[in-house]
N, C-alpha and C positions, 0 to 999 in steps of 0.2 A: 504494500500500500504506500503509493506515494503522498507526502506530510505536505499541507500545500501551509504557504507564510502566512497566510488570510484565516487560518481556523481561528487564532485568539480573537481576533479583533470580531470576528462573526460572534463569540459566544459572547464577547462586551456589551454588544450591541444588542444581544437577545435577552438583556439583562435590563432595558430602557427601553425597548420598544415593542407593543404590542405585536407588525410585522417588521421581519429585515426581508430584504428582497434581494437576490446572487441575481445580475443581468452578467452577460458577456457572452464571447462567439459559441456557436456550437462546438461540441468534443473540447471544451477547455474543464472540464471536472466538476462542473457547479452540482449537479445531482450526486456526483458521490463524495464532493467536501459536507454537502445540506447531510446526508446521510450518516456521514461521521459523524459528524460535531455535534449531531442531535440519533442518536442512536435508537435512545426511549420514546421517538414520535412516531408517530402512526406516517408513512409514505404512500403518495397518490401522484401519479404521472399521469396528466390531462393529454399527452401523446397518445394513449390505450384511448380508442375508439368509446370502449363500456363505460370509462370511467368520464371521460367527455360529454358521453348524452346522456348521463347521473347529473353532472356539474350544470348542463343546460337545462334539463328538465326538471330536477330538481332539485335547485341551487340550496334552499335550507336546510334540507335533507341532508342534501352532500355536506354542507361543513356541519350539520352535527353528528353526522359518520367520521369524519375527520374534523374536530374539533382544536385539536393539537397537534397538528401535522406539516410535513415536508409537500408542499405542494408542487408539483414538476409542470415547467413548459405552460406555467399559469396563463400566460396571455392566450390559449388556446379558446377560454374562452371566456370573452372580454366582459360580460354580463355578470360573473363571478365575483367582481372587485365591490363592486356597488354591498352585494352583501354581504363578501368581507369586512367591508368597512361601517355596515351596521353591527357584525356579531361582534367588532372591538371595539365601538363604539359602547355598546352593553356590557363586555367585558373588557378590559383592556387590560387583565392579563400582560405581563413581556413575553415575548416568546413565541407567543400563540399561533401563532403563521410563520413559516419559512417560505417564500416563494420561490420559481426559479424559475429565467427566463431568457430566450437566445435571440429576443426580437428587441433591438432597442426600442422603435420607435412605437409598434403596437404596447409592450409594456410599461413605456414609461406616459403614452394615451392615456390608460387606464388608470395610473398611479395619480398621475396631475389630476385627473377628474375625481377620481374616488379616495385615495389613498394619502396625499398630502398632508405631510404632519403627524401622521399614525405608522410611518415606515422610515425604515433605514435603508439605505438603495448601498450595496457594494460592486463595483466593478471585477471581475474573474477572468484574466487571461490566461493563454497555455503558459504553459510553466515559464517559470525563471530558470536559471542557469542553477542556483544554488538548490533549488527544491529536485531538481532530478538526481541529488546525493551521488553524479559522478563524480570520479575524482580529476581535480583540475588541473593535477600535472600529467595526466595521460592523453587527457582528450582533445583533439585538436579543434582551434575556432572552427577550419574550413567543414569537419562534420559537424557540427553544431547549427551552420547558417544554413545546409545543406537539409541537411533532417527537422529542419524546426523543431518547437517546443510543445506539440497536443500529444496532452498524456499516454493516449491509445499508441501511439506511436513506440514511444521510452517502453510502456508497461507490455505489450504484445511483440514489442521487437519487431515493426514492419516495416519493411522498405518504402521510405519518401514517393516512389514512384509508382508504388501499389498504394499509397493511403491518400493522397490526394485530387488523380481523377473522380475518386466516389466524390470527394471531401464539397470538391468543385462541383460535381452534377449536383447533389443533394442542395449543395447553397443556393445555386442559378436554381432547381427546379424548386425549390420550396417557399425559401426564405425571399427572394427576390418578387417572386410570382403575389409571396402575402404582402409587401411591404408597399408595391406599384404592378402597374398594369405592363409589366416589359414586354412588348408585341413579340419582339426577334431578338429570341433567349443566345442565338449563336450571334449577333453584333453585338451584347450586352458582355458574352465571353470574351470576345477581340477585346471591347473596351478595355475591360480588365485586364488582359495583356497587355495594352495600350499603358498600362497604371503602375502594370511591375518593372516596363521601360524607362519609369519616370521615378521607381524612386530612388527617393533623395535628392531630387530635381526642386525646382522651386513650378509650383503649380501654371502651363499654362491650358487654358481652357481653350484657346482659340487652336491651337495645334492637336489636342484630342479631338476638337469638333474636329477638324480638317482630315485628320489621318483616319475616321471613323465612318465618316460621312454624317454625322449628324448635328442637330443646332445646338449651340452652346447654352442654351435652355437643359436641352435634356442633357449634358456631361453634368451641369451641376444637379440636375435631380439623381443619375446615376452615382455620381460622387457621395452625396449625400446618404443612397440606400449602401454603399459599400462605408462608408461611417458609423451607419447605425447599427451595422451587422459586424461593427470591429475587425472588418477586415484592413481598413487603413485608418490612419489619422493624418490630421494637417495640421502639423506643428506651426505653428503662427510667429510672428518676428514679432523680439519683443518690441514692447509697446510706449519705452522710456526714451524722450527726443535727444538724444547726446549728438547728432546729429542728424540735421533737417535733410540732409540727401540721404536720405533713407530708404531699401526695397521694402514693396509692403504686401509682398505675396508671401503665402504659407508655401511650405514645402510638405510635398507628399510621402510618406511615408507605408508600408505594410508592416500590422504588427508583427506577424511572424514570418520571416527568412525562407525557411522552406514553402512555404506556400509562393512568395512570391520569385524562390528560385525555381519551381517548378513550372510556374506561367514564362521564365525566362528560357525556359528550354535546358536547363541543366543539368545534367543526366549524373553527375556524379561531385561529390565533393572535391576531386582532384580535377577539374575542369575549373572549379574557382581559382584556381592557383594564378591563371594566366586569364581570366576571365574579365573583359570591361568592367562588370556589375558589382566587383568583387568590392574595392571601397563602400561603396553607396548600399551593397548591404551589411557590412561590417559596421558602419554608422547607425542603421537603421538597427540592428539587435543592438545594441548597445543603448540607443535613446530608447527602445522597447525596455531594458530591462528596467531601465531610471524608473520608465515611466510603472510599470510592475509591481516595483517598489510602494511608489506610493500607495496606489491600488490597494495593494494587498495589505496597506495602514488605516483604508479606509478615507483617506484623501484623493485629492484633485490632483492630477500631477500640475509642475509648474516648469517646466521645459519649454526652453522658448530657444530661436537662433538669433543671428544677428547678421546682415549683411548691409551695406551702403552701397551707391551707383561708384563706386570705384572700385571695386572688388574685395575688397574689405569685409572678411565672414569668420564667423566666431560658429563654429557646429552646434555649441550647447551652451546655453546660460539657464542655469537654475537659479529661479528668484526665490530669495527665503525673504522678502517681502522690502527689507532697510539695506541688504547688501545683496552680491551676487556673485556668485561663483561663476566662473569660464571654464569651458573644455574644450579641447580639441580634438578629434578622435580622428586617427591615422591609422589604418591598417598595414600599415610594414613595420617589418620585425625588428628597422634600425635606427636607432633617434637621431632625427637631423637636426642642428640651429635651426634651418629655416619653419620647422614647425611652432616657434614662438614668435614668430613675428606677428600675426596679427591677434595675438594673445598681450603682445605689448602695446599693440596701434590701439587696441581697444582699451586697454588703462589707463592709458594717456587722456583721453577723452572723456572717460567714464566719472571725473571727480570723487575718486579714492572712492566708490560702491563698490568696487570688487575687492574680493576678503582672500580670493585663492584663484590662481591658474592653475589648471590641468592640462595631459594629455594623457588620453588613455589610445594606447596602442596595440598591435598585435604580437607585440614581443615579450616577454617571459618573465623582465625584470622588474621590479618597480623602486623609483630612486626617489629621492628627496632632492632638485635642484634649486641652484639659485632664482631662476628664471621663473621655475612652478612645477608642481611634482609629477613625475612620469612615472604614471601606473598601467599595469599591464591587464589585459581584460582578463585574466586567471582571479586578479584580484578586485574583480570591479564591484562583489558584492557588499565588501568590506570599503571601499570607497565611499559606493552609494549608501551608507549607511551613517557614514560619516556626515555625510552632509544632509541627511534631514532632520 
């Protein structure tokens, strides 16, 4: 059984509030962390057809069958919350509901109409680096970006190339089809391909429209369903003016590595080696795990980048609100000078808010320098620990 970092902070929180609600992508463990962490509750998965036309037909019924329970894939059906949120209304109990759910946008519908105030919402991606209890002087990045991090993967032992065609039909046929009306499920795939080309790019919408054949209406409705279903995020430039020639596009990011090496055509971890994508996903897991972190404390992550119209880009600024941390994140395994330099251009400017520079790289060591300290992504958990 893999130990996910989110279990304490789930039972704190079922300590204060009547529901906590696990949102995040499919196959990221939400039903079997709800299941751990609460052992002694009665579990009901609205996925199972019977227990779905219970839950519709009869909703009071259903929760006083499960009265105290793990309720799975809640947003199946959306008429459920309403009387959720009478029976904690009458009782308000902590604890009383676990929900769980892989739809952002339909669950978090229902929560904002019925459930606001009466729930804890946690975010749940695939694993972190440190929750898969490998050992980190064996394992190399390039398998890691390769295999991504969904459980079923690590726990069954399956090859990236057998677990992700399904992983992809199941998304496009399911989750896409409930969230928008997508006509042409195969230009909606391309897009997405279109999406793993870009990341780590800074967002442009007018070259997806172009390369896809569609209006820039619909990339941003598409962008959007592939947000709410945690397959990507768009990291946003931070938002403090140090200077006014500022880019003010997000950059695209996927949270997990092997998904979006697989939409790249990757057929194997030793292909990364000499592979264009190879930086731009080594960034990307890496601001995935920051962001992970927080998640799994029950926060917002606060991961922001920096660039200006002269070239000028910082990879990572973590705001802790009065100061701000710099990273720079380089996948080669040999530290150059010129990786502080704009780690310096941005201090200068920044009126002493920055408290630490970094680089977290792909090589083994991790030093203490004068410049800012060079840590090696072996040790990133212990870093990002550091700094929240």
């Amino acid at each position: 059984m893999i130990s996910r970092n989110m279990k304490d902070k789930l039972l704190q929180l079922a300590t204060k509030f009547p529901v906590v609600t696990i949102n995040g992508p499919r196959q990221s463990g939400k039903s079997t962390l709800a299941k751990t962490a609460f052992p002694e509750k009665k579990y009901v998965s609205l996925e199972d057809i019977d227990n779905r036309l219970f839950a519709q037909n009869d909703p009071r019924g259903f929760l006083k069958s499960y009265s105290n329970a793990v309720i799975d894939e809640a947003q199946k059906v959306p008429d459920l919350f309403s009387y959720i949120q009478t029976a904690v209304d009458e009782d308000d109990t902590p604890g009383k509901y676990i929900l769980t759910g892989s739809n952002n946008f339909l669950l978090f519908e229902k929560i904002t109409q019925s459930l606001a105030g009466r729930t804890a919402i946690l975010k749940l991606l695939p694993l972190s680096f440190n929750e898969t209890g490998e050992n980190n002087s064996e394992i190399q990045v390039n398998d890691l970006i390769f295999r991504g991090m969904y459980p079923r993967i690590l726990k069954e032992n399956i090859d990236p190339l057998d677990f992700y065609p399904g992983y992809i039909h199941t998304y496009i046929e399911r989750d896409v089809r409930l969230i928008q009306n997508v006509h042409d499920l195969g230009l909606f795939q391309l897009f997405l391909k279109m999406c793993a080309g870009r990341n780590g790019q800074l967002l442009n919408l007018s070259s997806l429209a172009n390369e896809c054949g569609i209006s820039q209406t619909t990339v941003k409705n598409w962008l959007s369903i592939l947000e709410q279903s945690y397959i990507i995020f768009l990291l946003r430039p931070h938002h403090r003016n140090f200077n006014k020639r500022l880019v003010k596009t997000p950059k695209l990011y996927f949270y997990d590595t092997g998904l979006a090496s697989f939409l790249l055509g990757i057929q194997s971890a030793e292909q990364l080696i000499t592979h264009y994508a190879k930086g731009a996903l080594f960034e990307s897991f890496l601001i995935s795990e920051i962001i992970k972190n927080r998640y799994n404390a029950g926060r917002e992550h606060n991961c922001y980048f920096w660039r200006d119209k002269n070239g000028h880009e910082i990879d990572c600024l973590i705001d802790k609100g009065t100061e701000l941390s710099t990273i720079e994140i380089k996948s080669g395994m040999t530290v150059n000078s010129d990786w502080y330099k704009n780690l310096k251009y941005f201090s200068s400017i920044s009126k002493d808010i920055v408290t630490e520079n970094s680089i977290i790289y792909g090589g083994n060591d991790t030093q203490e320098r004068t410049d800012g300290k060079i840590v090696s992504w072996r040790d990133l958990h212990e870093f990002i620990n550091a700094q929240t």
